[in-house]
N, C-alpha and C positions, 0 to 999 in steps of 0.2 A: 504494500500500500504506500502511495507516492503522495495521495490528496485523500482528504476527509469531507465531506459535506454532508450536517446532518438538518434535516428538518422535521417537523411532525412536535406532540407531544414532548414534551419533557426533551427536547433535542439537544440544548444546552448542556444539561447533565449527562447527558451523553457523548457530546462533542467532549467533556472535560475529560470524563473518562479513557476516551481514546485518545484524546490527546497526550494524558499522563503518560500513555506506554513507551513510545519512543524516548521520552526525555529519561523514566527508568530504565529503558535497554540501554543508553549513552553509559550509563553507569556498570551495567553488565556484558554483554554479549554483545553490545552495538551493531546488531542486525540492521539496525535503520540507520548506516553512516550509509552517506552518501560519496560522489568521485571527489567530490571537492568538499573545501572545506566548511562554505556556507550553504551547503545542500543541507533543507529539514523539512521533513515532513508535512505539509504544511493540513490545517485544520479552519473550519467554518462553521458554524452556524447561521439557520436563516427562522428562527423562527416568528420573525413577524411578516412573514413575508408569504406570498397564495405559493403552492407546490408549483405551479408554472415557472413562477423565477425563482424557484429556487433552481428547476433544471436547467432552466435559461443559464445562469452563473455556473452549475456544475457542466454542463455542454461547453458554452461559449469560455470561460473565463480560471475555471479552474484549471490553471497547469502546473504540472511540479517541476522544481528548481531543475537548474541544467544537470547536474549531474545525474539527476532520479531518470530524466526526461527520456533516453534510452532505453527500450526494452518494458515502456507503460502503454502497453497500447490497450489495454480492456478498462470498464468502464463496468460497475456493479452498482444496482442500485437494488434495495430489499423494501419489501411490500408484506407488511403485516395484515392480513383478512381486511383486504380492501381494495377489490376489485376495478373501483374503478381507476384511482390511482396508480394500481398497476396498469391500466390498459392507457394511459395517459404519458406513462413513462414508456413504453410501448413504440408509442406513437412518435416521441420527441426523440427517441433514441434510434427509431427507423428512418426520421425528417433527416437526423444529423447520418446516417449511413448513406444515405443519397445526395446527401450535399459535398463529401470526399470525394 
């Protein structure tokens, strides 16, 4: 994982969450160092914002640092019993497959 973006619920506390990890592996394992030295993880929350831009900013906007930037080419987004939102994310994620 190269980029975080969370929205929904509680997404902040979420976003903290994930955020912690890398800055704990720094200290451990440093699985998340990147080629350079100002390569980090980076992390977002959107939660006042309609799920539309949040994918707009996670499509359009979200990129990880140069070093991470090689070998990020997938794009995961998770849907908890909520169909339409899935079928939304779907849609933005096929828009942006057609537009490369």
């Amino acid at each position: 994982m190269v980029y975080f973006c969370a929205w929904g619920a509680d997404c902040e506390r979420f976003h903290d969450i994930v955020d912690e990890t890398p800055a704990e592996d720094s200290l451990r394992e440093g699985r998340f160092v990147g080629i350079q030295p100002n390569d980090i993880v980076m992390t977002t929350w959107h939660a006042d914002e309609a799920l539309e831009d949040a994918l707009d900013f996670f499509i359009d906007l979200a990129h990880p640092t140069e070093g991470f930037a090689g070998g990020s080419e997938s794009w995961v987004a998770l849907v908890i019993n909520n169909p339409e939102w899935a079928d939304l994310i779907r849609r933005k994620f096929a828009s942006r497959a057609k537009s490369l």
